[in-house]
DRENDO-1510 file (C-alpha; in Angstrom, 1 decimal, always signed):
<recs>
REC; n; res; u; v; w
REC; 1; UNK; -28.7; +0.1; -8.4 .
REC; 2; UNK; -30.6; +2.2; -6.0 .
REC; 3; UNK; -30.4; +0.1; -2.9 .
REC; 4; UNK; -26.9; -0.4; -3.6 .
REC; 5; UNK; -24.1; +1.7; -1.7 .
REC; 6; UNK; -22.1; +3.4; -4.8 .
REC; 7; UNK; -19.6; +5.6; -3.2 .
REC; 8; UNK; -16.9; +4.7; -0.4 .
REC; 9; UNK; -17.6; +5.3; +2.9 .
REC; 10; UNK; -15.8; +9.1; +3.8 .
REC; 11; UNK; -16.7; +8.9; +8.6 .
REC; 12; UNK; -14.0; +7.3; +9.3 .
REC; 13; UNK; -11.4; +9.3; +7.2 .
REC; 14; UNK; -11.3; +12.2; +10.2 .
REC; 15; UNK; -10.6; +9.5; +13.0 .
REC; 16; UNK; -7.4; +9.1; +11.7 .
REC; 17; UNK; -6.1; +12.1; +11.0 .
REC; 18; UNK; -6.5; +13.2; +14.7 .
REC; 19; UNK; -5.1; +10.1; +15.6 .
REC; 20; UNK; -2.2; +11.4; +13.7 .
REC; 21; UNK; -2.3; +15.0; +15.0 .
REC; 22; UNK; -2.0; +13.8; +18.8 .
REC; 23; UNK; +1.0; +11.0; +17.7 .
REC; 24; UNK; +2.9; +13.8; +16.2 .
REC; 25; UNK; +2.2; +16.0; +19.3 .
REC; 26; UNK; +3.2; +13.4; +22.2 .
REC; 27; UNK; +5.7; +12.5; +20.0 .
REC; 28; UNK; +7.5; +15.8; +19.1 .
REC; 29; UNK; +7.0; +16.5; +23.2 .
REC; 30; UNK; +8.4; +13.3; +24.5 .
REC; 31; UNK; +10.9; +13.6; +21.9 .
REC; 32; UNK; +11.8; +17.1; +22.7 .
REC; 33; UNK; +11.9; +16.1; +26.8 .
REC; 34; UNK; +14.5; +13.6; +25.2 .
REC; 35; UNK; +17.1; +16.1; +24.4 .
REC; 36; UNK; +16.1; +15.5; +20.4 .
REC; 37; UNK; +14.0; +17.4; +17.4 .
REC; 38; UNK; +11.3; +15.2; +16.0 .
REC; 39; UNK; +10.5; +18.2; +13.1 .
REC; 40; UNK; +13.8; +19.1; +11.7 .
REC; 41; UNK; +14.2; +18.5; +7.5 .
REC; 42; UNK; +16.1; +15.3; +7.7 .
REC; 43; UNK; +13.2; +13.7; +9.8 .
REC; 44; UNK; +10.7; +14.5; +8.1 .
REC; 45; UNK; +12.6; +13.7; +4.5 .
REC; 46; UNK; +12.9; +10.1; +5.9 .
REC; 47; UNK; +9.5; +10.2; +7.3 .
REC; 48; UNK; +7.9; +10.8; +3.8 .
REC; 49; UNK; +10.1; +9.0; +1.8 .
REC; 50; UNK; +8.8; +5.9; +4.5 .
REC; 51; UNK; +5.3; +6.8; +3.6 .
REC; 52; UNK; +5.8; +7.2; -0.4 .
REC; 53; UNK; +7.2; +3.2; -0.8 .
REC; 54; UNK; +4.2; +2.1; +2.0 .
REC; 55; UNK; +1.9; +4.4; +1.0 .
REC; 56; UNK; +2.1; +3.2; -3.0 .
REC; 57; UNK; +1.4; -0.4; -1.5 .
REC; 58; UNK; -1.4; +0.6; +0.7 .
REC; 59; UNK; -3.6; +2.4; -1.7 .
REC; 60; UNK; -3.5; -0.3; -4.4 .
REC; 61; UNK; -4.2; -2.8; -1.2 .
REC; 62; UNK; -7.1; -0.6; -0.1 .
REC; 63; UNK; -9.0; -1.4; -3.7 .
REC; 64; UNK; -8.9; -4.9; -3.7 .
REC; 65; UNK; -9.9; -5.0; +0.1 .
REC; 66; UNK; -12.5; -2.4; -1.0 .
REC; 67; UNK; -13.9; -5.6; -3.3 .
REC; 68; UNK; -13.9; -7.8; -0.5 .
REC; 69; UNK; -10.6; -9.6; -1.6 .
REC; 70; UNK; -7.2; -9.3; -0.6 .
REC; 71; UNK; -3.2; -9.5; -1.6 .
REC; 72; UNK; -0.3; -11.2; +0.1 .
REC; 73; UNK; +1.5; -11.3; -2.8 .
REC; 74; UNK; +2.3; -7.5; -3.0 .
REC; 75; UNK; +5.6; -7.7; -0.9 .
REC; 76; UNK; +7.5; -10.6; -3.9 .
REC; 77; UNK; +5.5; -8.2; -6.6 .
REC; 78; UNK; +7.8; -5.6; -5.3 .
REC; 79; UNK; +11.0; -7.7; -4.8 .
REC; 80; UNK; +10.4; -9.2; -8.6 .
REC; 81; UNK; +10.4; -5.5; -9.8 .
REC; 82; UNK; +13.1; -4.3; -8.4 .
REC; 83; UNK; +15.0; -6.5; -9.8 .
REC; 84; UNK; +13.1; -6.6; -13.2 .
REC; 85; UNK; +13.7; -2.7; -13.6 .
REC; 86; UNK; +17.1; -2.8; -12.2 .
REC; 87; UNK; +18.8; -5.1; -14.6 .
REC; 88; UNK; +16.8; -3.9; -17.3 .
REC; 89; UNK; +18.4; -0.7; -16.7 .
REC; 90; UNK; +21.7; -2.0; -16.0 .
REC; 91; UNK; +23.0; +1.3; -15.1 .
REC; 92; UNK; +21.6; +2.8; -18.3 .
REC; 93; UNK; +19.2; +6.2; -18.5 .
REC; 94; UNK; +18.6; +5.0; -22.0 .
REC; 95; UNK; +16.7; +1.8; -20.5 .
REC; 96; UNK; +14.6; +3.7; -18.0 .
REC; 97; UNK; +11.5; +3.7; -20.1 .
REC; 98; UNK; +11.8; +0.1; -21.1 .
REC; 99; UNK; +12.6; -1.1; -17.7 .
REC; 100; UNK; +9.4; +0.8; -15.8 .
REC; 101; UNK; +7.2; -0.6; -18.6 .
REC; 102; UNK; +8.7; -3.9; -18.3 .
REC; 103; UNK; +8.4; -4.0; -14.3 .
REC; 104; UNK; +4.5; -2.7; -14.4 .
REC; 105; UNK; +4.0; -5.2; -17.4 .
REC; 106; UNK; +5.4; -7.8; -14.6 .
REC; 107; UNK; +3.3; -6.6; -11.6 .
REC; 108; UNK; +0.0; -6.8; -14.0 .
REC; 109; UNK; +1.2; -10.0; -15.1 .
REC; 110; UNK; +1.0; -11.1; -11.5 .
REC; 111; UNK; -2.4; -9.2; -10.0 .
REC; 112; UNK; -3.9; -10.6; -13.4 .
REC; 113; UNK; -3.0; -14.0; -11.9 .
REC; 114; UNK; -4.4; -13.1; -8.7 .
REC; 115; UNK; -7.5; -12.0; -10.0 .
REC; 116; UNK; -8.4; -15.3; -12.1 .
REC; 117; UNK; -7.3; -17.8; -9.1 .
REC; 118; UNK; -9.9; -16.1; -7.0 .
REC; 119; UNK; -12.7; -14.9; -9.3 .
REC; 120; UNK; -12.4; -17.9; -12.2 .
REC; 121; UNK; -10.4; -20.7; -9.9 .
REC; 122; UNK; -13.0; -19.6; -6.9 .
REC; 123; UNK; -9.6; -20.0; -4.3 .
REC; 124; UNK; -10.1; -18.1; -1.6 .
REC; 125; UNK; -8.3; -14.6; -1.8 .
REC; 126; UNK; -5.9; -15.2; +1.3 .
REC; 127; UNK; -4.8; -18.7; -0.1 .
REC; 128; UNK; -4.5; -17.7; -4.1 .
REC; 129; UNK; -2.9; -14.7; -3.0 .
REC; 130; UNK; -0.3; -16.4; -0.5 .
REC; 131; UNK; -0.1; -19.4; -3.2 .
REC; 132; UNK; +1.4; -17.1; -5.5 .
REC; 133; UNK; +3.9; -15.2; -3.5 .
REC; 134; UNK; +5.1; -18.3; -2.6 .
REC; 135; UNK; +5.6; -18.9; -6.3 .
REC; 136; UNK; +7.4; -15.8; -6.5 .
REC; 137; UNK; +9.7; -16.5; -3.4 .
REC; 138; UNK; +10.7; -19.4; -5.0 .
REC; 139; UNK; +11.8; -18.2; -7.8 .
REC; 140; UNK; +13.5; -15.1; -6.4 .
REC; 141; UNK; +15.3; -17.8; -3.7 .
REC; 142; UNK; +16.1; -19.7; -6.6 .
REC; 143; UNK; +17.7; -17.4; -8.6 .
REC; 144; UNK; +19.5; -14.8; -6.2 .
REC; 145; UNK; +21.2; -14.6; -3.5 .
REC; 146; UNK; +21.4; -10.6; -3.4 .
REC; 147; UNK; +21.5; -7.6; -4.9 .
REC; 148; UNK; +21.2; -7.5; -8.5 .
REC; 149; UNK; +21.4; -5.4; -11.3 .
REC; 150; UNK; +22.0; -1.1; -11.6 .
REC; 151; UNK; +19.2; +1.5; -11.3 .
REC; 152; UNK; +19.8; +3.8; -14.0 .
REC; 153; UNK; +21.5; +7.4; -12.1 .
REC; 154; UNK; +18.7; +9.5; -13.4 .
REC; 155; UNK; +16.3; +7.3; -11.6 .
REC; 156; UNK; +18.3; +7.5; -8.7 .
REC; 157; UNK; +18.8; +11.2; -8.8 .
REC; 158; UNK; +14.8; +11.8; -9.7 .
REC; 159; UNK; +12.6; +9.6; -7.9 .
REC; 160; UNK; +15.1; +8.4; -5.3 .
REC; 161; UNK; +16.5; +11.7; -4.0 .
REC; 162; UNK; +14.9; +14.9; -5.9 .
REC; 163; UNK; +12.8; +17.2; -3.4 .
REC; 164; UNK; +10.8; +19.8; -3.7 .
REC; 165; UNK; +11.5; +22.0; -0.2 .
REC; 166; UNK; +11.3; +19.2; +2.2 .
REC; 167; UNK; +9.0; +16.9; -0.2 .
REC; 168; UNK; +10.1; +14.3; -1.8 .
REC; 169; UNK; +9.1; +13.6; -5.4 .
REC; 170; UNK; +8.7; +10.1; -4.6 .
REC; 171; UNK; +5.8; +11.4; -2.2 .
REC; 172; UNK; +4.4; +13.2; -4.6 .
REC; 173; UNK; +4.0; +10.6; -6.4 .
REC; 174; UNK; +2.0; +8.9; -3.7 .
REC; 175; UNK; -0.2; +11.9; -3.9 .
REC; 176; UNK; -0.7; +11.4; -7.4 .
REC; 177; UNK; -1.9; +7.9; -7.1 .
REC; 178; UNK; -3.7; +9.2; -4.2 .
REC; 179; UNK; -6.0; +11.0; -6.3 .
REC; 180; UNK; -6.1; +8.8; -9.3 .
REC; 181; UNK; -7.7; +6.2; -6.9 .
REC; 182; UNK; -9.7; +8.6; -4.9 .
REC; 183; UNK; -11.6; +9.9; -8.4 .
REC; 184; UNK; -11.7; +6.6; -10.0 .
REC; 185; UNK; -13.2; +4.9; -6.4 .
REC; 186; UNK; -15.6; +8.3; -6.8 .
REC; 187; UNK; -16.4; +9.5; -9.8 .
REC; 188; UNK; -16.0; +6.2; -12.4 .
REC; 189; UNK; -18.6; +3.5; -12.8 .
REC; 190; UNK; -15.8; +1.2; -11.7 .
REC; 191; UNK; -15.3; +2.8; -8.5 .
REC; 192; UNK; -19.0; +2.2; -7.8 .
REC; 193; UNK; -18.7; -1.1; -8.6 .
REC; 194; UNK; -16.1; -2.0; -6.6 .
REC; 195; UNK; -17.4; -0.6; -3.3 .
REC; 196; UNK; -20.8; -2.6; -4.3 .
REC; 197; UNK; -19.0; -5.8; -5.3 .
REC; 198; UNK; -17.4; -5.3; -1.7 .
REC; 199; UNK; -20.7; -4.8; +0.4 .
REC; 200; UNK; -23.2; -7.4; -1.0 .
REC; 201; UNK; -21.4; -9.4; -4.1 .
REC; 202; UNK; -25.2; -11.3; -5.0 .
REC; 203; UNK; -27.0; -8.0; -4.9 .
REC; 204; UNK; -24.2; -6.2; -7.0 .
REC; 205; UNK; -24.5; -9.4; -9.3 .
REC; 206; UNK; -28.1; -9.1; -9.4 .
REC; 207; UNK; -27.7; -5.4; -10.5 .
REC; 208; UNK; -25.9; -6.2; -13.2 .
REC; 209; UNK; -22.4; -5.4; -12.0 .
REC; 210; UNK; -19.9; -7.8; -13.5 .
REC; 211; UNK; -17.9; -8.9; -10.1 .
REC; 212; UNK; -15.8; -10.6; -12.3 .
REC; 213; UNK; -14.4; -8.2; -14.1 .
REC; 214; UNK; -14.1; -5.7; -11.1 .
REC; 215; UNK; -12.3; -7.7; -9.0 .
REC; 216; UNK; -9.9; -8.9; -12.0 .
REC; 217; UNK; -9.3; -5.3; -12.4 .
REC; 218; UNK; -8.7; -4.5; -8.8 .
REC; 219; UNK; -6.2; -6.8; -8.6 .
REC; 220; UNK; -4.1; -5.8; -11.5 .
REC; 221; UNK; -4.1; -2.4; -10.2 .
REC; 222; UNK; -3.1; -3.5; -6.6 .
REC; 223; UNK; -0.3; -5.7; -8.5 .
REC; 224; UNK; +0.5; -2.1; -10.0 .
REC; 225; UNK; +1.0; -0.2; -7.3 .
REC; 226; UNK; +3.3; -2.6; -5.8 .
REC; 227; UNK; +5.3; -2.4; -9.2 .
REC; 228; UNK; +5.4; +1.3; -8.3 .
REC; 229; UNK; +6.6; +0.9; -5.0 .
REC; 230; UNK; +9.3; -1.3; -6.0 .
REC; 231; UNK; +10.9; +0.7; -9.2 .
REC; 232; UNK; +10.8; +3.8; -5.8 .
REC; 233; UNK; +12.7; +1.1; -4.0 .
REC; 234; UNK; +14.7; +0.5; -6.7 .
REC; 235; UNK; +15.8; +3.8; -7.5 .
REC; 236; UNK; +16.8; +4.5; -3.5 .
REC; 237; UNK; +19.0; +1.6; -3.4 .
REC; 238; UNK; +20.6; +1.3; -6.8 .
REC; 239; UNK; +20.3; -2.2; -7.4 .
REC; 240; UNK; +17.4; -4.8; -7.3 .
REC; 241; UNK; +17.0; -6.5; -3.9 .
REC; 242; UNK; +15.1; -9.7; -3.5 .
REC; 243; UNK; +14.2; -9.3; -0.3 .
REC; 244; UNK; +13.3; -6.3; +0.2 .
REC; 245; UNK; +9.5; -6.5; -0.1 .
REC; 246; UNK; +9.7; -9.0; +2.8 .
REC; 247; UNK; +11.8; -7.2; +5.1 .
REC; 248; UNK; +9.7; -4.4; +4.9 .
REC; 249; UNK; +7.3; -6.5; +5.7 .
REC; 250; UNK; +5.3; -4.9; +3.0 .
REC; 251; UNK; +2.4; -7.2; +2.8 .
REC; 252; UNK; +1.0; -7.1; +6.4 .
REC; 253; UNK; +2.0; -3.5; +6.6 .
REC; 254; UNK; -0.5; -2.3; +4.1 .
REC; 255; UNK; -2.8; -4.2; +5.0 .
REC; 256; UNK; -1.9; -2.4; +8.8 .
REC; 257; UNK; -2.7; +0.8; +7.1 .
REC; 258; UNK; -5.4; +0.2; +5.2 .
REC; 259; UNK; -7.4; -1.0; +8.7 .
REC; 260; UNK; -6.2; +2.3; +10.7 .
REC; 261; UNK; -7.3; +4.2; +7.9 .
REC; 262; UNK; -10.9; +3.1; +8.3 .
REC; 263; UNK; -11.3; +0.4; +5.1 .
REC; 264; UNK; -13.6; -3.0; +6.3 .
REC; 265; UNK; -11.7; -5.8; +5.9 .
REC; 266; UNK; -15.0; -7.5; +4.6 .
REC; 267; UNK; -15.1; -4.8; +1.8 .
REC; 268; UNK; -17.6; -2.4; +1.1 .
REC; 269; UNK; -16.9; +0.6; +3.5 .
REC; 270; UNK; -13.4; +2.8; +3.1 .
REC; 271; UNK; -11.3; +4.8; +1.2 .
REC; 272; UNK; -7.9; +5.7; -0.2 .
REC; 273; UNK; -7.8; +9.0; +1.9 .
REC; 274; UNK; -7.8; +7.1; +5.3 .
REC; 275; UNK; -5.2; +4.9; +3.9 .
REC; 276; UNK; -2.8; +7.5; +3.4 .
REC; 277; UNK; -3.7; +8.7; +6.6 .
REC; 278; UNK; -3.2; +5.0; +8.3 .
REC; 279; UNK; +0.2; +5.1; +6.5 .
REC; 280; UNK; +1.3; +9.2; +8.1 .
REC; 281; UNK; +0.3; +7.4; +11.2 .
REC; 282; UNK; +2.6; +4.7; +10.5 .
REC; 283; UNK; +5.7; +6.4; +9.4 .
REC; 284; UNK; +5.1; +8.5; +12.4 .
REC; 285; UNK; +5.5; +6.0; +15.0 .
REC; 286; UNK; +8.6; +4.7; +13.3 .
REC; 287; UNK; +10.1; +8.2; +13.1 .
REC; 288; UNK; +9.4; +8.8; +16.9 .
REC; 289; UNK; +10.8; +5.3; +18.1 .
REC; 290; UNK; +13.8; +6.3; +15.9 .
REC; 291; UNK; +14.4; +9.4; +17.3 .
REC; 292; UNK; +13.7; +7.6; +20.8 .
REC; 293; UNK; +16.2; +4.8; +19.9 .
REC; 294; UNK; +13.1; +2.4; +21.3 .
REC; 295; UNK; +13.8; -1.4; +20.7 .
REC; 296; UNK; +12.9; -3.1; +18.0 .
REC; 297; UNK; +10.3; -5.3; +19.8 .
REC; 298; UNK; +8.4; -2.6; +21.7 .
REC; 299; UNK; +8.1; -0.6; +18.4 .
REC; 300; UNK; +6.3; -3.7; +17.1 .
REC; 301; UNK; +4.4; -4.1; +20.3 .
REC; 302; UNK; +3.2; -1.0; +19.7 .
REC; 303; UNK; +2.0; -1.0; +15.8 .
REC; 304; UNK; +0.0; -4.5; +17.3 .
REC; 305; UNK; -1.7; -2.4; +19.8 .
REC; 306; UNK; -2.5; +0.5; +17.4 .
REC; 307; UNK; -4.2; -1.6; +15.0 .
REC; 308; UNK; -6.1; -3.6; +17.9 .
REC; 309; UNK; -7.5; -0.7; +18.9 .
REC; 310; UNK; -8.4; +0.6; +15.4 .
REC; 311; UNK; -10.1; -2.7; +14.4 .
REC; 312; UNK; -12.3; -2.5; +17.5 .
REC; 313; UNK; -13.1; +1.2; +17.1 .
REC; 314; UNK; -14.5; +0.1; +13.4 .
REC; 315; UNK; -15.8; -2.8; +14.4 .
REC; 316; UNK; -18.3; -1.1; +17.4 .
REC; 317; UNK; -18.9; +1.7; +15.2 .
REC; 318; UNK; -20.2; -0.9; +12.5 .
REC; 319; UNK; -22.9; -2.9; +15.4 .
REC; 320; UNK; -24.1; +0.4; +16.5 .
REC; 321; UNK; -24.8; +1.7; +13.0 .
REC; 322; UNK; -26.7; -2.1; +12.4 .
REC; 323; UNK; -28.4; -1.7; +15.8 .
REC; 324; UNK; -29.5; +2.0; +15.3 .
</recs>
């Protein structure tokens, strides 16, 4: 296992965060010159409760990219479990455990599907993936046509509005899963694995690692986190919404993130700690076009450039390192 790399890569994590720092400076000056306040409590409330529901997404998305894989299936996984927990809950605080066990059961349900298409079936990550949200769209088409079910109040009044200060708990959950994954990518044989599955999958194989396995389990626990993200979505709307994974465009957005935050796409190199940061940056851009009133179009034009400009920082960073 020597000539293997065992631990995520940890250079790129800075990048990002002064990315971050200088956004949130233009911003709050631009915004300021606007007549407006970019770091008042309600902004940043919004602004964090933004990054908890993408942020949840975006780590699990950052293991199984880590592996060398990928998930467009995350943003139905969150849709289905909305919905799942909501009208399991059906307005009840005496359902709340059943109905989060029954929605994660769900989302592992659907990453363990993910994870035998593309490690047993051999299908390609972007196709099984994509092949099985598609399942999930149809079924969710199929059988709504809008909101369903009732989030149970104490759901609604914990993870959907409680704060602590100006924190949301529903960020501090993110944190929490931050650090999970952080350890286990760090300090747990599987976490080593994973990041050696990612950068050579025949020498990892050679070594003894079952890639197999690793990936399988990556993919449940991306499947997981979109679970999370939904029951948070959940418990801020009240109901289960089948849409709203897709109109939050939560798929290609944590991917977004996952990419500013320093992660190869080809596996291998990255971290959790960037992706949180990629996600910060994210939310930040939103909150600033918001408080700017900017058009819809030019905030997207602008996300497109950002990540651009991040893939080709990585991507020159990566030929001089191989040239060097």
């Amino acid at each position: 296992m020597r000539g293997l790399s065992l631990s995520p890569a940890r250079r790129a994590v800075p990048g990002v965060f002064v990315a971050l720092a200088l956004t949130l400076a233009v911003g709050w000056l631009v915004v300021l010159a606007d007549g407006g306040q970019l770091f008042n409590q309600s902004t940043t409330v919004s602004l964090l409760h933004v990054a908890a529901g993408l942020g949840l997404v975006a780590v699990g998305q950052t293991l199984v990219i880590l592996g060398g894989s990928l998930d467009l299936s995350v943003a139905y996984v969150i849709s289905l479990s909305t919905l799942v927990a909501a009208e399991t809950m059906n307005g009840s605080d005496g359902a709340l455990l059943p109905a989060v066990g029954l929605a994660l059961a769900v989302s592992a349900a659907v990453g363990l599907l993910n994870g035998l298409l593309v490690t047993r079936v051999r299908i390609n990550a972007f196709i099984a993936t994509l092949g099985v949200g598609l399942l999930l769209k149809g079924y969710l088409d199929s059988f709504y046509d809008g909101p369903a079910g009732s989030t149970s109040p104490g759901l609604v009044q914990s993870l959907g509005y409680q704060r602590v200060g100006p924190v949301p708990l529903s960020f501090l959950l993110l944190l929490a899963v931050t650090g999970a994954a952080w350890f286990a990518l760090s300090r747990t044989r599987f976490g080593h694995h994973l990041v050696a599955v990612g950068g050579d999958p025949e020498v990892a194989r050679l070594s003894g690692v079952r890639n197999d396995r690793v990936l399988v389990t990556a993919h449940v626990l991306c499947s997981l986190c979109a679970g999370l993200a939904g029951i948070y979505l959940a418990s801020r709307l009240g109901s289960g919404a089948p849409r709203v994974g897709t109109e939050g465009l939560y798929d290609l957005e944590s991917i977004a993130a996952v990419v500013i935050g320093g992660t190869a796409l080809a596996g291998g190199r990255g971290g959790v700690v960037g992706t949180v940061g990629g996600v910060l940056l994210l939310a930040s851009i939103d909150a600033i076009f918001n408080q700017l009133e900017v058009d819809a179009f030019f905030k997207q034009v602008i996300r497109g450039v950002i990540i651009i400009a991040a893939v080709a920082v990585y991507a020159r960073r990566a030929l001089r390192k191989a040239a060097a």
